[in-house]
Residue, then its C-alpha position, 0 to 999 in steps of 0.5 A: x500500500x502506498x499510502x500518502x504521508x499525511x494519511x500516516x501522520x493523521x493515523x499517528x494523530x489519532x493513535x496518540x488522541x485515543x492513547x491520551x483519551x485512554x488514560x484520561x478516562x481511566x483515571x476518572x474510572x469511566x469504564x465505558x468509555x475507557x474501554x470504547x477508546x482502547x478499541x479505537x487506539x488498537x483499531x488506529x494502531x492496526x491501521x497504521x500498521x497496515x500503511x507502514x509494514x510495506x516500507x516505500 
């Protein structure tokens, strides 16, 4: 896949987001929504590794 690089750093973006969103929601002890951002976090993560594990 020959993804465009601002396509990566959008990804990346938003791996970060849902890791901070992540964390955040833990320390409130809002499970629920800790757990929905978690599932986005691995999806996002998932994604990314898809558009890099082919090198350019």
């Amino acid at each position: 896949m020959n993804a465009p690089a601002w396509r990566v750093w959008l990804v990346v973006a938003l791996v970060c987001g849902w890791g901070i969103l992540s964390i955040r929601f833990v320390q409130r002890q809002e499970w629920p929504m800790a757990g929905l951002c978690v599932l986005l976090l691995i999806t996002n993560a998932i994604t990314l590794w898809r558009l890099t594990k082919h090198g350019k």
